[in-house]
N, C-alpha and C positions, 0 to 999 in steps of 0.2 A: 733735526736731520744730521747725518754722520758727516764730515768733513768729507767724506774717500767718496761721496755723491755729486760732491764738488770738482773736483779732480778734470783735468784734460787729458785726450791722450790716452796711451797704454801704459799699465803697470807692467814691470818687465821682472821676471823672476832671475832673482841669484844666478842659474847657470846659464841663462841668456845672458845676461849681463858680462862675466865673466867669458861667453862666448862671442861677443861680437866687440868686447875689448881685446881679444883675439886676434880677431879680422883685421881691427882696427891698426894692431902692431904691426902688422903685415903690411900692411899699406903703406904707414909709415917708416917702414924699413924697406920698403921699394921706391923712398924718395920722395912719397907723396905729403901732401900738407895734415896739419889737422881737419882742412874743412873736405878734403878730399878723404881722409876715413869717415868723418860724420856720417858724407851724404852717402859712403858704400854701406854702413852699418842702419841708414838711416835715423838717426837723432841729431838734436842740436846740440851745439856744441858746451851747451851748457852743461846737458845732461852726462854729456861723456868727462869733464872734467869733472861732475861732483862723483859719474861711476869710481876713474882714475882713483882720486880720492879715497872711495871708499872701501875699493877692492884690491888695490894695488899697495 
């Protein structure tokens, strides 16, 4: 069986990704936390610091 069978959750494509780390800068330059853009972009916080990581 393929591994991506295994998988949780939604795969999110490059300009999604790119788009709700967007959102997310916004948030955070209106003062709010990191878990307060999470839950606006919806992901955990994990996923947005390896996005960060990988896009930025």
């Amino acid at each position: 069986m393929d591994h991506a069978e295994f998988r949780k959750g939604q795969r999110h494509k490059p300009e999604e990704i790119i788009g709700k780390l967007r959102e997310a800068e916004i948030v955070l330059a209106q003062g709010g936390t990191t878990v307060d853009a999470c839950r606006r972009i919806a992901v955990i916080e994990q996923s947005y610091y390896h996005w960060r990581k990988e896009y930025e």
